[in-house]
C-alpha positions in Angstrom: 0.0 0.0 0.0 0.8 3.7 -0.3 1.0 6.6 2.7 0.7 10.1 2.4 2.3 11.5 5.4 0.6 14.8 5.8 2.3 15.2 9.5 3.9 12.5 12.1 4.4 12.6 15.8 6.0 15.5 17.3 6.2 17.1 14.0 2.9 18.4 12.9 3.0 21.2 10.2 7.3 21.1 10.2 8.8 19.3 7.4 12.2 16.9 7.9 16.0 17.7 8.0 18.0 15.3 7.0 21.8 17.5 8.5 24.6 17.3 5.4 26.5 15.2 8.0 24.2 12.4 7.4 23.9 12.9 3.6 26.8 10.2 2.9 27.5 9.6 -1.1 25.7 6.5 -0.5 22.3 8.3 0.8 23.0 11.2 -1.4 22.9 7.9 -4.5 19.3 6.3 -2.7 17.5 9.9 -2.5 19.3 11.7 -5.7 20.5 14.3 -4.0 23.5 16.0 -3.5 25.8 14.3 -1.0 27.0 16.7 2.2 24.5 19.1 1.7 21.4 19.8 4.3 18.1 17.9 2.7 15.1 20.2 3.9 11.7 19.0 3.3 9.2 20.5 2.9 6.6 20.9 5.6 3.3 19.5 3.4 2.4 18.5 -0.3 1.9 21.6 -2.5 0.0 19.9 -4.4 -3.0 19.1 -1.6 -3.9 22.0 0.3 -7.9 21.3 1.3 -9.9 18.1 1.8 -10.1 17.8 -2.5 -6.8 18.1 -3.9 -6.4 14.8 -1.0 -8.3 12.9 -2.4 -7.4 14.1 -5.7 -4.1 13.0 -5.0 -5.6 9.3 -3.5 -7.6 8.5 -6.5 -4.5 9.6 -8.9 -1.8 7.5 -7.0 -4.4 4.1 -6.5 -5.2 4.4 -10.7 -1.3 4.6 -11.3 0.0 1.5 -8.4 -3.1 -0.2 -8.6 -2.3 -0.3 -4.6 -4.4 0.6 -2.0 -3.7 4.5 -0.8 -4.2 6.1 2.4 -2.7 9.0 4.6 -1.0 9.6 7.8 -2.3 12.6 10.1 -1.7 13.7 13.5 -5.1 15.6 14.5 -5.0 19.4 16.0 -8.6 19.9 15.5 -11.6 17.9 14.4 -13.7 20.0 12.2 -11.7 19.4 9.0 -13.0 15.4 9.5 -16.6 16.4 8.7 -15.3 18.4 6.0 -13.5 15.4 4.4 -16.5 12.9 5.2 -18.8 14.9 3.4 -16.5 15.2 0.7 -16.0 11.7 0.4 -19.9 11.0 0.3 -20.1 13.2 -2.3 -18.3 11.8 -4.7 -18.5 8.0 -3.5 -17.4 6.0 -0.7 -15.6 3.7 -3.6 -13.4 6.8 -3.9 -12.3 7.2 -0.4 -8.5 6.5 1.7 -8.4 3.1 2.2 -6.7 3.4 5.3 -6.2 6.3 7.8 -2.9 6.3 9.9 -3.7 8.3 12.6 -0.2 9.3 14.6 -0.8 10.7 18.4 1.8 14.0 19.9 3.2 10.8 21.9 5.2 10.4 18.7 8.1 11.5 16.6 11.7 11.0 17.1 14.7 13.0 19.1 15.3 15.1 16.3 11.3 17.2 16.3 11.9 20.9 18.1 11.2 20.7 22.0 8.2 23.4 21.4 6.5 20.6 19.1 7.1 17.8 21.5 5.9 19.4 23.9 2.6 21.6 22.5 1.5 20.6 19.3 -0.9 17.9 18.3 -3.4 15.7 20.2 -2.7 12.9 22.2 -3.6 9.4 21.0 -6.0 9.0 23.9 -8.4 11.4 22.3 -7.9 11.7 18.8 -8.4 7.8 17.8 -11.8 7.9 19.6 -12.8 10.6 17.7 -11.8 9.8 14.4 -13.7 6.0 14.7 -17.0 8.3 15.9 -16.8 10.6 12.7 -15.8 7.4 10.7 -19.0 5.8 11.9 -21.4 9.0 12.1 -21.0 9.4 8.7 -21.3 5.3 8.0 -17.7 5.2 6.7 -16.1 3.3 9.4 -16.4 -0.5 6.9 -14.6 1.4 4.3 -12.3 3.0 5.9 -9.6 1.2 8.2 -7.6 3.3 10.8 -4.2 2.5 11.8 -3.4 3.4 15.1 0.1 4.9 16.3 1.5 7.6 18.7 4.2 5.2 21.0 1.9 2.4 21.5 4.7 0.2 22.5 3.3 -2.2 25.3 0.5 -4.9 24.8 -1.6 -2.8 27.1 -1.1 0.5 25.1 -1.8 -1.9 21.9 -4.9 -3.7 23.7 -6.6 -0.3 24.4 -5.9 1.3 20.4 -7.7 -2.2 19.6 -10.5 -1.7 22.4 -10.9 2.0 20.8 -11.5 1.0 17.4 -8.5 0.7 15.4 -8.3 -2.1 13.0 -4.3 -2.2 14.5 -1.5 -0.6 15.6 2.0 0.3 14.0 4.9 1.1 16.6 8.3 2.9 15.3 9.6 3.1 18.9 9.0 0.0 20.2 11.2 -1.1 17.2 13.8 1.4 18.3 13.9 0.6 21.7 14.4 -3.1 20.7 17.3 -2.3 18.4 18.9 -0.2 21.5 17.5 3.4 21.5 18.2 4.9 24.3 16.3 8.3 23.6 19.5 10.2 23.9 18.1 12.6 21.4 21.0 12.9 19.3 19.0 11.0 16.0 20.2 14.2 13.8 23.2 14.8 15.4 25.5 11.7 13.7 26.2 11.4 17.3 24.0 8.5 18.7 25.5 6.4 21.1 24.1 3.4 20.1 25.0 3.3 16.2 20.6 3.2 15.8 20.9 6.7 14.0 24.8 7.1 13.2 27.2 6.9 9.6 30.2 6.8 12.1 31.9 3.4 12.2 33.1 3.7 15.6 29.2 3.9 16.7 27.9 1.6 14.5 29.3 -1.1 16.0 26.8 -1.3 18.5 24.1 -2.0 15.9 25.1 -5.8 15.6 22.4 -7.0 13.0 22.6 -10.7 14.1 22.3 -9.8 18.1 19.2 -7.1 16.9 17.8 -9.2 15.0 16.9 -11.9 18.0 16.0 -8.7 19.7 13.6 -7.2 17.6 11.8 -11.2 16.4 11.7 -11.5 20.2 9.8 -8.0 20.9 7.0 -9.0 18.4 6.7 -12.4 19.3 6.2 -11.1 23.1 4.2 -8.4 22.1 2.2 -10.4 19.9 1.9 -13.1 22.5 1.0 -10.8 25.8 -2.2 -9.5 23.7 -3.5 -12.6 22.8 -3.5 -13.3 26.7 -5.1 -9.9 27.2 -7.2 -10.7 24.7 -8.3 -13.9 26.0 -9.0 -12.6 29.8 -11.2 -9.8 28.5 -13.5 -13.3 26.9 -12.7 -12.9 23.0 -11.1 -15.1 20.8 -9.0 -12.8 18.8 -7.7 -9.7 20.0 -10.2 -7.1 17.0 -13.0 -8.6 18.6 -11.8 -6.6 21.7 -14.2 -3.3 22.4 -15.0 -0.2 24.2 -16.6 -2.3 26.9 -13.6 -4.3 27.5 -11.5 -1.7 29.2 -11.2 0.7 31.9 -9.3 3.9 32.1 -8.0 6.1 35.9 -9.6 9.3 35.3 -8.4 12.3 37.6 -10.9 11.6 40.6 -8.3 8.2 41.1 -11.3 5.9 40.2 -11.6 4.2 37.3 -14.5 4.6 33.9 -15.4 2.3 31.4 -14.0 3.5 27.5 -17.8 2.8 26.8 -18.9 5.5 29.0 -16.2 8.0 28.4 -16.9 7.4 24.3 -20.7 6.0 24.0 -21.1 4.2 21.2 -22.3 6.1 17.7 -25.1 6.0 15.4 -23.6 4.6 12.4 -24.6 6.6 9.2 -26.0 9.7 12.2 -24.6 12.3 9.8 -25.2 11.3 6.2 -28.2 13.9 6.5 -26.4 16.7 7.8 -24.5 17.4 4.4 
């Protein structure tokens, strides 16, 4: 399949650096750029600027790959979902993302600008609610499939995306820490200490392929393994059966609510009429 990424993680609305340190002849070869020289991003598509020219751009890549085509979002607001739904409906749900990756503030990596990390975007713990209820409102939630990620990198954290509504879960930092991320925050320095994020030989040596490998097989198969059991002890056979009902959240009184009465369930199709 194919992602637009229209914001990550820590990084909503600023593009990517890529610091001429790290921009080796053999990168410079693999992005056809110049090598030693900063790469600067840019911070969205010029070519999508409202709700249209998205899924403009959908339709256009799906014809060319064939492939399904979706896009990756951290939310600030809400309102431009209704915008995009109605859109959608308009012209046919057979023309809508396949998929919607929906990224939490949680995410990003040690290289986004404190102010981002520490200001910008919702968290995962309300936008993935939010974005299932508009999916279903508007009766697009079958057609659409949301991805869920924002540092969901325990079997719990995983267990509850699933219990939300996500169809599942993709995890950059889990893979990270299992490869020996530290969180030094020195990914765009050259500098990190354990050769994750590093051209310098000296540095890389820490990144044994053969040793990470057993790591990172051994953190799915655990991770994989620890939901099926929290899977089983909530009653369900397999862990998308798991829902809202299923789990229970510490709100700021110290006592726990049910994710079914903090996010009721919606009317599928509620807002079809409302165009």
């Amino acid at each position: 399949m194919f992602e637009l990424k229209l914001s990550q993680g820590a990084k909503p609305g600023k593009g990517g650096i890529l610091p001429a340190v790290k921009v080796t002849p053999e990168v410079a070869a693999i992005r056809f750029i110049k090598p030693y020289q900063d790469s600067v991003s840019p911070n969205r598509h010029p070519e999508i600027s409202n709700v249209s020219e998205l899924l403009n751009m959908i339709e256009h890549i799906r014809l060319v790959s064939g492939k399904p085509v979706g896009f990756k979002v951290v939310l600030g607001s809400y309102e431009w979902l209704d915008d995009l739904c109605q859109e959608i409906l308009k012209r046919g749900i057979e023309r809508a993302p396949d998929f919607i990756t929906l990224d939490g503030a949680e995410g990003g990596t040690g290289a986004a600008p404190a102010s981002l990390i520490d200001y910008m975007g919702l968290p995962i713990l309300e936008s993935l609610p939010a974005l299932v209820d508009v999916l279903i409102e508007y009766g697009l939630r079958e057609r659409i499939k949301v991805i869920a990620s924002g540092k969901l990198i325990t079997p719990a954290n995983v267990a509850w995306a699933l219990c939300v509504g996500a169809d599942f879960v993709t995890s950059a930092r889990g893979f990270a820490f299992a490869l020996g991320c530290i969180q030094s925050l020195q990914c765009h320095t050259n500098h990190c200490p354990t050769g994750v994020t590093t051209h310098q030989p000296h540095l890389m040596k820490g990144l044994d392929p053969t040793n990470k490998a057993l790591r990172v097989s051994n953190y799915v198969k655990s991770m994989l393994y620890e939901i099926g059991v929290i899977s089983h002890s909530c009653g369900v056979p397999e862990p998308r059966e798991l829902t809202r009902k299923h789990a229970r959240i510490m709100t700021e009184k110290g006592i726990t609510a049910s994710l079914a009465e903090l996010y009721p369930d919606k009317i599928p199709g509620k807002k079809i009429g409302k165009m």
